[in-house]
Backbone as a ProteinNet text record, in pm:
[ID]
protein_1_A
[PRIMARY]
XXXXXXXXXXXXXXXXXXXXXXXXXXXXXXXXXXXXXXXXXXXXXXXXXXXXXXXXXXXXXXXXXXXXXXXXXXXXXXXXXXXXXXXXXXXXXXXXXXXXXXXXXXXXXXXXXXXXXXXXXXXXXXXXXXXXXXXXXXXXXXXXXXXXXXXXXXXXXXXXXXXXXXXXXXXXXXXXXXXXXXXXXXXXXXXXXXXXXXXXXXXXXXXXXXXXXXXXXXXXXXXXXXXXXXXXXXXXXXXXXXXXXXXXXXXXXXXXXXXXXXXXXXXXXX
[TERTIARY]
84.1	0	88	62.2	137.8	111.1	191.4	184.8	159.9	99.4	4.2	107.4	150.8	315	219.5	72.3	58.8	-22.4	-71.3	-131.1	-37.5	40.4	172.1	218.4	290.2	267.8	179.5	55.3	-24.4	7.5	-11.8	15.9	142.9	258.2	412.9	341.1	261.8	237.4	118	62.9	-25.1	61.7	117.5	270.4	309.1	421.4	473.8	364.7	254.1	168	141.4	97.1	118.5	206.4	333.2	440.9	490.4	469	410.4	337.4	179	138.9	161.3	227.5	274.2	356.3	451.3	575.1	547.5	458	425.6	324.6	240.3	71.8	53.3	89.1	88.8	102.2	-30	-23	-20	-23.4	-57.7	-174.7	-315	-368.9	-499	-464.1	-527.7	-459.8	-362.5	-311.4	-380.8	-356.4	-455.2	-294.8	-287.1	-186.6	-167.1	-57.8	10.9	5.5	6.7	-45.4	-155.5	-275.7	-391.5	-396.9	-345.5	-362.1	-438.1	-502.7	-571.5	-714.8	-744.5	-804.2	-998.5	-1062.1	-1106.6	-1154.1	-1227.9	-1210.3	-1289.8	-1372.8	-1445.3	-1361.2	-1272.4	-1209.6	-1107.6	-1025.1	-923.8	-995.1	-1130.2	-1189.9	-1225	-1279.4	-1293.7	-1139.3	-1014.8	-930.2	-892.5	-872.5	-760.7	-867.1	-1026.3	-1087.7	-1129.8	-1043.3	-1040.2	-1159.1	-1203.2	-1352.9	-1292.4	-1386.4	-1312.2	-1415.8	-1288.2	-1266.4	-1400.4	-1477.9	-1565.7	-1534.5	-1433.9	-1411.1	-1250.1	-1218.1	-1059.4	-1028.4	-865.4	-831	-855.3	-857	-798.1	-642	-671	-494.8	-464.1	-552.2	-456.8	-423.2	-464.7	-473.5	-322.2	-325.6	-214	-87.7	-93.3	2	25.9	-37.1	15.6	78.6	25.1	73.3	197.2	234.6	403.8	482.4	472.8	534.1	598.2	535.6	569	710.3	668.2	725.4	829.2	899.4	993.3	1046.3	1047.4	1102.3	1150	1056.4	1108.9	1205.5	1220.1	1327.6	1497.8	1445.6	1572	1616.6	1543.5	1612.8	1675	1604.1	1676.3	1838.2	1845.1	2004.7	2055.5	2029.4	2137.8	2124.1	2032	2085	2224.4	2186	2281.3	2388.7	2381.5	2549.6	2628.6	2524.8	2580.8	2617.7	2549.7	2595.6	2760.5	2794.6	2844.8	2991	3132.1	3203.3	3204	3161.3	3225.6	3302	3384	3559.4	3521.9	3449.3	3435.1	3375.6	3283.4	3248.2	3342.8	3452.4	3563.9	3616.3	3662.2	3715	3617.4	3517.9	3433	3429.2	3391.8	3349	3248.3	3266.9	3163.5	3271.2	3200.7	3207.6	3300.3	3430.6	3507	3398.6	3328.7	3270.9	3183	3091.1	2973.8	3005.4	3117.6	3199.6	3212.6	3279.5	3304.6	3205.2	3038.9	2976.9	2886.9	2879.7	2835.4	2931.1	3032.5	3132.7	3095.9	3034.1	3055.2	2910	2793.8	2672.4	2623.5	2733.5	2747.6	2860.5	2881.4	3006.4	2940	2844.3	2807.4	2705.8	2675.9	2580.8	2616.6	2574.1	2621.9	2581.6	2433.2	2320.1	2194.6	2169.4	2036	1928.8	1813.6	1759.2	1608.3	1569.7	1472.4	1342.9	1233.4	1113.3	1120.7	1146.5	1155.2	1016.3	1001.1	883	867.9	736	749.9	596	589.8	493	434.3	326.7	261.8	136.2	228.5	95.5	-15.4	-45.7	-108.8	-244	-192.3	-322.7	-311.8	-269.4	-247.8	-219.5	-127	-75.9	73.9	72.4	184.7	218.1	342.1	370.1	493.6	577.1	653.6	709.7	801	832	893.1	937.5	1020.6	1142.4	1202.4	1329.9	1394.4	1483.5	1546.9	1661	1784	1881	1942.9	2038.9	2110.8	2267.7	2273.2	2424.6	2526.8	2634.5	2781.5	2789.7	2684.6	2699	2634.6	2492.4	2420	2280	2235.6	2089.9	2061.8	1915.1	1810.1	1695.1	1711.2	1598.4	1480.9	1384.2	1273.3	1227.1	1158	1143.4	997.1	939.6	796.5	779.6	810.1	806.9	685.1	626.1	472.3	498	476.4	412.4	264.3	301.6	112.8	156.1	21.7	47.2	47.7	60.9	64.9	-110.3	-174.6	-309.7	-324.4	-259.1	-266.5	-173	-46.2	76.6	44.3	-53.6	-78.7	-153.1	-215.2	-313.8	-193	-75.8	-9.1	119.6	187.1	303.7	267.1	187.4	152.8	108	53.4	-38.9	-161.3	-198.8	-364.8	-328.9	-241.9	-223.4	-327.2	-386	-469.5	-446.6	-351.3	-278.6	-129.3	-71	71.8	114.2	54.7	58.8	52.8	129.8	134.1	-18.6	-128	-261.2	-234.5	-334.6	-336.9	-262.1	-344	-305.4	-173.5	-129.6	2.8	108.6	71.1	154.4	143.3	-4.5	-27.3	37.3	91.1	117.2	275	318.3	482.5	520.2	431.6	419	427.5	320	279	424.7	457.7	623.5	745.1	732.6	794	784.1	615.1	651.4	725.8	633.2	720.6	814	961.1	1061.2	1139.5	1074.1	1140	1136.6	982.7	996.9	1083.8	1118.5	1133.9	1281.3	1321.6	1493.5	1555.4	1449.2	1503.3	1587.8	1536	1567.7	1531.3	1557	1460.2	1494.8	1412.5	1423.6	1416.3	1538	1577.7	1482.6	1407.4	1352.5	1297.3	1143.3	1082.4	1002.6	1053.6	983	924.6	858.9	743.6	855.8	869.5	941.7	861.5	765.7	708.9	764.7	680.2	773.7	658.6	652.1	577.9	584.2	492.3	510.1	506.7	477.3	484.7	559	641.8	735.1	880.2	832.7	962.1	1030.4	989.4	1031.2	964.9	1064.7	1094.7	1097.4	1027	1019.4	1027.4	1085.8	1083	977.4	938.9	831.7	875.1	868.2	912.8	782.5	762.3	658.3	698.3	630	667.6	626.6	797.5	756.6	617.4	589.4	487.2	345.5	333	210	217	353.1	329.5	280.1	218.2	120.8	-31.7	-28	-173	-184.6	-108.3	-112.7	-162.4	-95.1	-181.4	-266.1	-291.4	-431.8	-538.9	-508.5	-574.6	-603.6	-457.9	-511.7	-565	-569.9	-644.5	-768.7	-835.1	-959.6	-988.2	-889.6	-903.2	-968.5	-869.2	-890.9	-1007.2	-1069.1	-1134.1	-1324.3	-1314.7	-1430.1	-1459.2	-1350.2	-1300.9	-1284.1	-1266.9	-1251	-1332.5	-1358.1	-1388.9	-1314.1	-1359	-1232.4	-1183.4	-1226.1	-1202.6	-1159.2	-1135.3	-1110.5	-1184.6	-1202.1	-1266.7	-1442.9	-1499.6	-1678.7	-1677.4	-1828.8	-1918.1	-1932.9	-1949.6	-1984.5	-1910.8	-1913.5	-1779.9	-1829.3	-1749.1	-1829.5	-1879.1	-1954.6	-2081.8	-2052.3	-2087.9	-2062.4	-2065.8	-1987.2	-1968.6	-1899.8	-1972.2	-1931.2	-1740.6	-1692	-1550.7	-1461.1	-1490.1	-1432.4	-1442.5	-1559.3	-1577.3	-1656.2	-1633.9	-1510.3	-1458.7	-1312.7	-1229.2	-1273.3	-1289.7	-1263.1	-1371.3	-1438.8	-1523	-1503	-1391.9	-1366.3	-1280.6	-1282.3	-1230.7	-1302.2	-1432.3	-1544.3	-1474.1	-1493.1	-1476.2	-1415.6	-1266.2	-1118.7	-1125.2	-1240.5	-1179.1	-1267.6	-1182.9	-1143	-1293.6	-1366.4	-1474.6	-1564.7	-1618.9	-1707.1	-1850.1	-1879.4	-1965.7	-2025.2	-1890.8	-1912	-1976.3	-1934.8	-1963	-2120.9	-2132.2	-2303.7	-2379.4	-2327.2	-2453.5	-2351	-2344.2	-2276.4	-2334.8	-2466.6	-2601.9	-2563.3	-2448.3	-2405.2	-2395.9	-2388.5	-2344.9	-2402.6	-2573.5	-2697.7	-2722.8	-2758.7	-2781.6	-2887.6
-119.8	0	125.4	217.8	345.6	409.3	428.2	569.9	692.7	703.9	885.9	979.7	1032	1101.2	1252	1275.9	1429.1	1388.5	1322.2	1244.9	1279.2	1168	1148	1372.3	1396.5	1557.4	1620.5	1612.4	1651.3	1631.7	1494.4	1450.8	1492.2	1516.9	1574.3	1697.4	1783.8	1971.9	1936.7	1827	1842.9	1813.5	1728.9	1703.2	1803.7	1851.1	1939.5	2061	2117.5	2175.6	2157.1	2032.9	1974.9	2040.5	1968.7	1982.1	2131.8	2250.9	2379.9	2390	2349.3	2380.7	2348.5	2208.9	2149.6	2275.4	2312.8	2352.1	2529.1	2539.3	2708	2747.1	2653.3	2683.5	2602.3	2453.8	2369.3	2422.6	2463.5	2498	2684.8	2710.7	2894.5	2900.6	2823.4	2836.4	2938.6	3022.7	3123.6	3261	3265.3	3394.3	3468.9	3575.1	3602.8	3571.7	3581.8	3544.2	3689.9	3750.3	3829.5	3848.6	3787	3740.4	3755.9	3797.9	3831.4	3980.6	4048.5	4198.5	4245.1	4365.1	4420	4345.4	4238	4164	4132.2	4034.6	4051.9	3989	4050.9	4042.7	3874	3893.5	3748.2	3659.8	3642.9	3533.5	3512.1	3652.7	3671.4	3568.1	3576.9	3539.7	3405.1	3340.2	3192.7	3131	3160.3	3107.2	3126.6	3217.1	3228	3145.1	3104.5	3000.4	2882.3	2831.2	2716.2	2614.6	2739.4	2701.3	2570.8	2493.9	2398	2494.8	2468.3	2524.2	2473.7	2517.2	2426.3	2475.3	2528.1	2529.9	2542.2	2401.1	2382.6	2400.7	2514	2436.6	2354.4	2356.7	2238.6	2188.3	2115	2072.8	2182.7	2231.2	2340.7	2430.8	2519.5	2654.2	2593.1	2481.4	2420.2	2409.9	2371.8	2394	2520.1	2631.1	2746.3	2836.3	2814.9	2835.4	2785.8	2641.2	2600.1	2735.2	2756.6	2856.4	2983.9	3012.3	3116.2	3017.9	2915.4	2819.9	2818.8	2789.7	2746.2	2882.8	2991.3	3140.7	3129.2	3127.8	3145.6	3072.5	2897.5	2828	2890.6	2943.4	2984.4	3104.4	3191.7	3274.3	3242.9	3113.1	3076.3	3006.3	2973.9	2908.9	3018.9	3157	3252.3	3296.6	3250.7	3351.9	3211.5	3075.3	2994.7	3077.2	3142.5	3167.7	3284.4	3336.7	3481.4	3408.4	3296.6	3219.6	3220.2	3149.3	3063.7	3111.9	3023.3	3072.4	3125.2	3175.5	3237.4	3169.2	3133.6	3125.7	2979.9	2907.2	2797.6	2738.2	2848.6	2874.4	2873.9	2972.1	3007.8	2846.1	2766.5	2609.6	2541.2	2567.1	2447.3	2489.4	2428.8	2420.6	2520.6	2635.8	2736.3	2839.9	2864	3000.4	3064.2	3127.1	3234.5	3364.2	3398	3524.8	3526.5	3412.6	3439.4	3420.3	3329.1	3366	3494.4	3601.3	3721.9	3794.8	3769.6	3848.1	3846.2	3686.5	3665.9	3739	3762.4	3800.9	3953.1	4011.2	4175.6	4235.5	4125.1	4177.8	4151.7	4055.4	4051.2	4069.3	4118.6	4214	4297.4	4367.5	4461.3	4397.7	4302.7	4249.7	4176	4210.2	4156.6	3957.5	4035.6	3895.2	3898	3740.2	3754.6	3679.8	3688.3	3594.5	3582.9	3457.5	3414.6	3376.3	3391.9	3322.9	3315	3437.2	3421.2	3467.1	3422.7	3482.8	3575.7	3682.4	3762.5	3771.1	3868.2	3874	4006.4	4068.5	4165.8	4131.5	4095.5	4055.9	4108.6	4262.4	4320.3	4335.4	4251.7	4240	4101	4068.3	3868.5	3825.9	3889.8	3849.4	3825.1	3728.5	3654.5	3637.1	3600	3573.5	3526.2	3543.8	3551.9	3594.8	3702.8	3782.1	3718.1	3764.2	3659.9	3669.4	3878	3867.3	3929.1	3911.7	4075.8	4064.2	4169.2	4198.6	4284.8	4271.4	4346.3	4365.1	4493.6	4527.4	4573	4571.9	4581.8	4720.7	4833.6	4936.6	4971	4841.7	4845.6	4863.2	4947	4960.4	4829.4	4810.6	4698.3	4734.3	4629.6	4605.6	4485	4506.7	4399.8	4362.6	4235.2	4230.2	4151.5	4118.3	4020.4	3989.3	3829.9	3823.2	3793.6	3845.5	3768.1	3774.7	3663.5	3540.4	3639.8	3645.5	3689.3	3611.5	3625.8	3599.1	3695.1	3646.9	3802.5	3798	3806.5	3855.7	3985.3	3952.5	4052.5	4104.7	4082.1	4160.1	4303.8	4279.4	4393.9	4503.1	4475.4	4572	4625.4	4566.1	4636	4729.1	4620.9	4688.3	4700.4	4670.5	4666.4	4768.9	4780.1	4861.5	4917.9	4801.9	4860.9	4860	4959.2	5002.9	5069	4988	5092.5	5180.3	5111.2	5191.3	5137.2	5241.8	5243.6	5180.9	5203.2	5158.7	4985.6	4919.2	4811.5	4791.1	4654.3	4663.9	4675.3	4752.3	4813.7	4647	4527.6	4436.7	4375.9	4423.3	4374.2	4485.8	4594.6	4685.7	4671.5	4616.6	4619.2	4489.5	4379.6	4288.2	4315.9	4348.1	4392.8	4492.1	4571.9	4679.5	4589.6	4520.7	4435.6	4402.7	4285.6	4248.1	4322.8	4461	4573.6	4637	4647.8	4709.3	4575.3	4463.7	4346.9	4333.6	4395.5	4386.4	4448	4595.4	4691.1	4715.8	4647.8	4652.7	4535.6	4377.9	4331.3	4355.7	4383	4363.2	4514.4	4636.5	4765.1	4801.1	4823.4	4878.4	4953.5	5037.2	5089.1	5037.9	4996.9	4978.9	5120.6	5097.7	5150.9	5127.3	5050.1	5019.9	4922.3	4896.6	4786.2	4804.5	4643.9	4645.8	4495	4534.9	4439.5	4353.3	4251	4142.3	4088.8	4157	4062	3996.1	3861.3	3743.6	3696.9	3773.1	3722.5	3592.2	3457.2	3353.7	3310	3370.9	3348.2	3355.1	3487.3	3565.3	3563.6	3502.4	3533.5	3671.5	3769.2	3882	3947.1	4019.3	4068	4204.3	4264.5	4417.6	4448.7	4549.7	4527.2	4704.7	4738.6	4790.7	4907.1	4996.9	5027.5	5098.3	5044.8	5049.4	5142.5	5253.8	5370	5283.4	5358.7	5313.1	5356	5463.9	5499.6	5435.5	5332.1	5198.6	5098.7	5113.9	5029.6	5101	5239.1	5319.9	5250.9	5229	5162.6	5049.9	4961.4	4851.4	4811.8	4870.2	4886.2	4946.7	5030.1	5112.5	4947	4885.7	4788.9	4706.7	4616.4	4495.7	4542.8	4652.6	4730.8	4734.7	4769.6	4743.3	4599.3	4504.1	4398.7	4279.7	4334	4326	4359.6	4512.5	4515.2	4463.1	4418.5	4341.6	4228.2	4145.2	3998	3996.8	4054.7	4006.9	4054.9	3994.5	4042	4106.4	4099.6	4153	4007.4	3872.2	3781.1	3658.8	3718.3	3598	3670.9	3552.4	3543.5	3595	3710.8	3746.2	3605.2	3565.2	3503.5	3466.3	3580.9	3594.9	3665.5	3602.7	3661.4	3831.2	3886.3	4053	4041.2	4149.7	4167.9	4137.6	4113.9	4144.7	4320.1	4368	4548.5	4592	4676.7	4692	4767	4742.4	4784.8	4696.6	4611.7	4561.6	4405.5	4384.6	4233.1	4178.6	4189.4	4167.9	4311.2	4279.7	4479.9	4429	4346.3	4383.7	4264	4325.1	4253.8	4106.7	4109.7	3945.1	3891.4	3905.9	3852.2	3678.2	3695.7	3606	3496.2	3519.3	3415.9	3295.8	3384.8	3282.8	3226.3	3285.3	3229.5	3058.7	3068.7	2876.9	2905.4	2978.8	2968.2	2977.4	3036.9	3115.9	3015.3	2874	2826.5	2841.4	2826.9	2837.9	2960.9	3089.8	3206.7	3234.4	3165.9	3209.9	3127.2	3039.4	2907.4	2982.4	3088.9	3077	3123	3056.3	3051	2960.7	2886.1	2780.7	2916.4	3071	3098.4	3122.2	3170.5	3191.8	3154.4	3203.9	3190.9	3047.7
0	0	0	-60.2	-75.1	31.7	84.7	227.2	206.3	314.5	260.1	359.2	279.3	362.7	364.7	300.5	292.4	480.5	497.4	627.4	733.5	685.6	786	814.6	731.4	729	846.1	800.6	886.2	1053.1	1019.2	1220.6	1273.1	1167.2	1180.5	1287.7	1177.3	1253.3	1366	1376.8	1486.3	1620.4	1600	1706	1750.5	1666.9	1694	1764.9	1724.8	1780.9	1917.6	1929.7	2058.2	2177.7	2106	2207.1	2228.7	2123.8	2152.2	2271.8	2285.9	2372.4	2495.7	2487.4	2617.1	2700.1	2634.8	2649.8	2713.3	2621.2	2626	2729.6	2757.8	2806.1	2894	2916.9	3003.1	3167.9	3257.1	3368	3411.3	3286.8	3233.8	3215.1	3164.3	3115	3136.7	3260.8	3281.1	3281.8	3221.7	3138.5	3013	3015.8	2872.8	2755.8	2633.4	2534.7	2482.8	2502.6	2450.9	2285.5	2205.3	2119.3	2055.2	2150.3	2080.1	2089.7	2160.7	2183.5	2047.4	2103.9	2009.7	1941.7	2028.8	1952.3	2002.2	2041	2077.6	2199.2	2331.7	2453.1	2453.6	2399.2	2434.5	2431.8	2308.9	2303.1	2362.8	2430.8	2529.9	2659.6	2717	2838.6	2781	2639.8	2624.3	2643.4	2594.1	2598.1	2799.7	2816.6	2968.5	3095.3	3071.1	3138.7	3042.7	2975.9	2895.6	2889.3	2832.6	2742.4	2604	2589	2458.7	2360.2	2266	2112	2021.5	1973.5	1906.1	1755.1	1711.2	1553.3	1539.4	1569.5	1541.6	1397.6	1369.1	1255.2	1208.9	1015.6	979.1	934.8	881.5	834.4	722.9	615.7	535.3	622.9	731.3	782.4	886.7	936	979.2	901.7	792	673.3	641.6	648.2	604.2	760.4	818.7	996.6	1010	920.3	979.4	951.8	815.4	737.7	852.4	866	1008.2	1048.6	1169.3	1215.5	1187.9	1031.8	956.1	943.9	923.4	946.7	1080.5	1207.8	1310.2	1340.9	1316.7	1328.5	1281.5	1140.4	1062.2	1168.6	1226.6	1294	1413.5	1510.4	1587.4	1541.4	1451.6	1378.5	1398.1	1375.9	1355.9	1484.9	1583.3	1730.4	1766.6	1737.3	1784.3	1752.9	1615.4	1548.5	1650.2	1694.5	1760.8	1918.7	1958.5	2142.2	2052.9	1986.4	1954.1	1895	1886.6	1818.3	1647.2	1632.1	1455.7	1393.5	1441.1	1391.2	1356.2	1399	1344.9	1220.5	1174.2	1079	951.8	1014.3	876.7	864.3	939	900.2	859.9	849.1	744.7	617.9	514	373.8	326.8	437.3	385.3	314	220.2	111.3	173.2	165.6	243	231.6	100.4	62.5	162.4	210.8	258.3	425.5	469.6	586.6	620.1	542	593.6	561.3	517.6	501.3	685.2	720.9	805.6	908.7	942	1003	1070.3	904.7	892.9	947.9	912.1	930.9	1130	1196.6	1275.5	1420.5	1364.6	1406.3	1548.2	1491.6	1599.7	1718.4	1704.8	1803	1966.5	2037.2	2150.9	2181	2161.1	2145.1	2108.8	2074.2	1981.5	2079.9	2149	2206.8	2170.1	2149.3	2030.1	2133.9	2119.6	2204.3	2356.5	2376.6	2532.6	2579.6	2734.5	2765	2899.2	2863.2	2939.3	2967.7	3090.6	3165.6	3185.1	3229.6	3282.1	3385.7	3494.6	3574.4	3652.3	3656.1	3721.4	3601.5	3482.1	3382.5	3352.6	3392.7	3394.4	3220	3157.2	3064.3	3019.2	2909.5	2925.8	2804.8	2741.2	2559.2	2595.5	2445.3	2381.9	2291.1	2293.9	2177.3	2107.4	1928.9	1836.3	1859	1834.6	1855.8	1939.6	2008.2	2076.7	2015.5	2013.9	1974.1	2068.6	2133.2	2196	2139.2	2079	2051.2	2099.5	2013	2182	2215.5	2120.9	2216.7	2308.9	2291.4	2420.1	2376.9	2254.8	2228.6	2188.5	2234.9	2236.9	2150.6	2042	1917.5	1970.9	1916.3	1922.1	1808.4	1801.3	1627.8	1673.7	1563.5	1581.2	1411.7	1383.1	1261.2	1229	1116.1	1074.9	947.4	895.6	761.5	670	538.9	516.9	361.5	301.7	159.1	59.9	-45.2	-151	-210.1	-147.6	-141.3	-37.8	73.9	237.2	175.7	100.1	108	-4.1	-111.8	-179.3	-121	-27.6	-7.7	142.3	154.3	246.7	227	122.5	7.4	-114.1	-172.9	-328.2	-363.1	-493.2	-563.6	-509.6	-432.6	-369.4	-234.5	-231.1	-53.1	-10.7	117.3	160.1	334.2	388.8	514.4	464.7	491.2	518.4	672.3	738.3	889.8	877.8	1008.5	970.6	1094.2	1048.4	1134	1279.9	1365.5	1455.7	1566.6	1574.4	1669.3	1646.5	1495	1524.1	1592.6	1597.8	1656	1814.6	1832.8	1990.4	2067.5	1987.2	1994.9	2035.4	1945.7	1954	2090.5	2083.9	2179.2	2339	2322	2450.9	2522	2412.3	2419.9	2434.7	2412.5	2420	2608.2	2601.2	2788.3	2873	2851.3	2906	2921.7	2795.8	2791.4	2913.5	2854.9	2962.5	3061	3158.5	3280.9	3350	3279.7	3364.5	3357.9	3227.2	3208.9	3245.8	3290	3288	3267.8	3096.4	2982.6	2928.6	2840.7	2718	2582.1	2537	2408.7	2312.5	2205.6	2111.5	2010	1968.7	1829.5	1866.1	1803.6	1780.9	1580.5	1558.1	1451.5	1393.6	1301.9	1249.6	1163.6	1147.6	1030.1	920.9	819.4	758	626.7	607	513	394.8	299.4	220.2	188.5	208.7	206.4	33	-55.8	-172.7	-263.8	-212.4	-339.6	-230.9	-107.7	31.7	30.1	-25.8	-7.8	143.3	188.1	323.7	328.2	440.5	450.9	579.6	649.5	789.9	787.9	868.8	943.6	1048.1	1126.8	1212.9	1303.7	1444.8	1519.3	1616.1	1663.9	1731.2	1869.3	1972.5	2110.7	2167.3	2109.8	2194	2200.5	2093.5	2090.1	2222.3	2265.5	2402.3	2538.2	2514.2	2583.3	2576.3	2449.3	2372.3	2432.3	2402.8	2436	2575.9	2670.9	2826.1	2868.1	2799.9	2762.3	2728.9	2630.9	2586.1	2677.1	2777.5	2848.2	2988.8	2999.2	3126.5	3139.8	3006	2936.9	2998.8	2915.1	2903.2	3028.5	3084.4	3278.6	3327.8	3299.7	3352.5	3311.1	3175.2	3146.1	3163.6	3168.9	3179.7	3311	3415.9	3568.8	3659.5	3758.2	3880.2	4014.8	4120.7	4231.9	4256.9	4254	4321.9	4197	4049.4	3957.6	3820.1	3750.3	3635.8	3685.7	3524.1	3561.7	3530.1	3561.7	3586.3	3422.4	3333.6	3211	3111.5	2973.7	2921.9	2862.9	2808.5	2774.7	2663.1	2707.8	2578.5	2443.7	2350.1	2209.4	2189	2151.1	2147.1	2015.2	1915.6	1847.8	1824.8	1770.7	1787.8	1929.1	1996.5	2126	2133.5	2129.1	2105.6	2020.9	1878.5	1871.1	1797.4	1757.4	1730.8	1580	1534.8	1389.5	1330.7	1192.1	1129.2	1106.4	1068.4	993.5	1159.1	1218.6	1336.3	1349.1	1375.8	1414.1	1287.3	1151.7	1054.7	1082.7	1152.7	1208.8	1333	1403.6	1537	1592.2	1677.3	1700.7	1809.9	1854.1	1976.1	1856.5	1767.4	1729.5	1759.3	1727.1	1752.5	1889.7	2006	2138.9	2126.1	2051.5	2151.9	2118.9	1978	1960	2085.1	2173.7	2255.9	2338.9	2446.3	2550.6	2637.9	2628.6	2740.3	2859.2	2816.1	2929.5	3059.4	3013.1	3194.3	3190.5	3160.3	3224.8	3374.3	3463.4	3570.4	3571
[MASK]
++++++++++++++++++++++++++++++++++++++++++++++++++++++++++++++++++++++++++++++++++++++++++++++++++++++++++++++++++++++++++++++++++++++++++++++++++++++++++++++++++++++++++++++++++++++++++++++++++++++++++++++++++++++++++++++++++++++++++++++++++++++++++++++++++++++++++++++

């Protein structure tokens, strides 16, 4: 019998997914996700009291989700390169040209540190940013890579631009990861920016996100806090449906993993 390797595939990214969540969420699971900022509150309060999902992915939306994945991996190789000796590099069978290019473009960096996680607990949220960068003269970069296709990518770089701005939750997202940064490592960050990776054409554009969105951003999970909680825990009931809030954006509902739940969520009726 011929083996179904597109199958096999599949259960590869559900695994790995898995062991994601194991790893990331396992015993957190009443944090809100850094990650959704900007987004919308209901589903901030179905996820952080682990409501089950009633509209899981499927396997394509899983397949195009590795994609991200496989970017972020490649960047973790190059924070290894920066732990790591250089010089070892020049004795292998690599390119002298592309040896000393790697050499030159990293030269100035102190360190690179990939998926770390951070906290804001006086709003009970929690993530992981993609990149930091710290250089040897000391200023601190942030990065947040995101994946789109060249459908999203025209109407952002293309011809039919319609904001120059990169969308509001990904700035609030970065931002999030940004106050996080600086309160716990007290710092300031020098620069935060957007990484996006056209998954089609792999062309790359970087972004630049004003510090001052990580004002917004706690502006946001303050909100967030205060619809979603009580004095003593989680409301009773998740927040209203509100135009502009829950959810922030039209096509939000389409994607999200509750939406069946949230139309029947008579379960908290008194």
């Amino acid at each position: 019998m011929q083996p179904n390797l597109v199958k096999i595939y599949d259960q590869f990214i559900n695994k790995e997914n898995e062991d994601n969540r194991l790893a990331r969420y396992e015993g957190n699971e009443e944090w809100f996700h850094g990650s959704a900022s900007g987004m919308c509150h209901r589903k901030n309060y179905y996820m952080a009291t682990q409501q089950e999902i009633s509209n899981p992915r499927n396997a394509t939306t899983d397949r195009l989700l590795r994609h991200g994945t496989i970017v972020h991996n490649d960047f973790q190789e190059i924070a290894n390169w920066c732990l790591s000796d250089l010089g070892d590099l020049g004795g292998s069978s690599i390119n002298k040209a592309i040896y000393s290019t790697i050499i030159e473009l990293t030269s100035g960096i102190d360190k690179i540190e990939i998926e770390q996680e951070v906290r804001i607990p006086e709003f009970g949220v929690r993530g992981f940013y993609d990149i930091k960068v710290t250089m040897t003269t000391g200023e601190v970069y942030l990065y947040d890579v995101k994946t789109m296709n060249s459908w999203s990518w025209k109407y952002k770089f293309g011809q039919n631009i319609i904001s120059p701005q990169p969308p509001l939750h990904h700035q609030l997202q970065l931002a999030t990861y940004g106050y996080a940064v600086q309160k716990e490592s007290d710092c300031l960050l020098d620069g935060m920016f957007l990484l996006y990776y056209n998954k089609d054409s792999s062309v790359m554009k970087e972004v630049e996100v004003p510090l001052s969105v990580m004002g917004d951003a706690l502006e946001y999970w303050e909100q967030n806090y205060q619809i979603t909680m009580n004095g003593s825990g989680f409301a009773k009931h998740p927040p209203p449906l509100l135009d502009n809030l829950s959810p922030q954006y039209d096509w939000e509902c389409k994607y999200c993993s509750f939406k069946d739940y949230c139309k029947n969520d008579d379960i908290f009726d008194d």
